[in-house]
N, C-alpha and C positions, 0 to 999 in steps of 0.2 A: 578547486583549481581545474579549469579545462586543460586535456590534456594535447588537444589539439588546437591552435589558437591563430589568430588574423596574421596573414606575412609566412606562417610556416611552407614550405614544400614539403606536398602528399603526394602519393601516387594512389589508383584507385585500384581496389583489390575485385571486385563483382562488377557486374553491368554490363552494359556497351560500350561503355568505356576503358575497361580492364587494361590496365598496364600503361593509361596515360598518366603523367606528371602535369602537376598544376600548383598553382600560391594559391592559398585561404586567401579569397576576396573580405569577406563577411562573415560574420555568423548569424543565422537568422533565428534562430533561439537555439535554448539548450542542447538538440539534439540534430540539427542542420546546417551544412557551410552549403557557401557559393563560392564554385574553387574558377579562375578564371580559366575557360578553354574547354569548359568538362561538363557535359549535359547538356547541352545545348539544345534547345527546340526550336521548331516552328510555329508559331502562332500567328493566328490571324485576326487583325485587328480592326476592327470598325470605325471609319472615318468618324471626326469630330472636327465639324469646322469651328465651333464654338471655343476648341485651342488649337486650332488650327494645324489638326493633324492629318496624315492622310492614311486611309485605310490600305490594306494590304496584306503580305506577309513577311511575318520580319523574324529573325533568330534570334533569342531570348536564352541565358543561362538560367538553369533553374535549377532550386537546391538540393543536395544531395545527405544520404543518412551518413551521419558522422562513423559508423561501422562497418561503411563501405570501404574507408579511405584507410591509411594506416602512412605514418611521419615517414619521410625519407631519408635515409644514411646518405650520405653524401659521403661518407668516409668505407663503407663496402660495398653501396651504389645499389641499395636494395632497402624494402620498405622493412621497417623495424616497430618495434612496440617503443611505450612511452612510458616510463616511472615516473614515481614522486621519490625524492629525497631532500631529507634535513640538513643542514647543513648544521656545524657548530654554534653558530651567531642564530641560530633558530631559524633562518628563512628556508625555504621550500623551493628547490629547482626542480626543471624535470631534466631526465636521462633517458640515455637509450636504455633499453633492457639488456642489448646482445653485448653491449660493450661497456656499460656505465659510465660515457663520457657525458657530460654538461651537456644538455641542448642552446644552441645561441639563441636568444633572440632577435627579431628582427628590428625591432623596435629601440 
């Protein structure tokens, strides 16, 4: 079970980015999200008239290590860890760690 998942709010803990908030766009495999707002580069791209693109420089999110990022409390307004818990009926939610309430999700 990922413990961080598409739709959640993170904030980022390391980088150049330190202390911004963003949504899970993506997950780009097991161990990468694309958070919307956060990493952003420049890259330079080579014309292709053959789809009729035009070369230049354009800003690009690009993905970031899932151990930069850490879920955000919305209820102490600070970034928190993320358990697993069983429930009785056998299914498996995650929880915050600092307060063990239910994470919503988005979906």
């Amino acid at each position: 079970m990922n413990k961080i998942r598409k739709g959640d709010e993170v904030i980022v803990l390391t980088g150049r980015d330190k202390g911004r908030r963003g949504t899970v766009a993506l997950r780009k495999d097991d161990t990468h999200l694309v958070i919307d707002g956060i990493n952003r580069v420049k890259k330079h791209v080579k014309p292709n008239p053959m789809k009729g693109t035009t070369g230049g420089i354009i800003e690009k999110t690009m993905p970031i290590h899932q151990s930069n990022v850490a879920i955000f409390n919305a209820a102490t307004g600070k970034a928190d860890r993320v358990g697993i818990k069983q429930l009785d009926d056998g299914k498996r939610v995650r929880v915050y760690k600092s307060s063990g309430a239910e994470i919503k999700t988005a979906r």
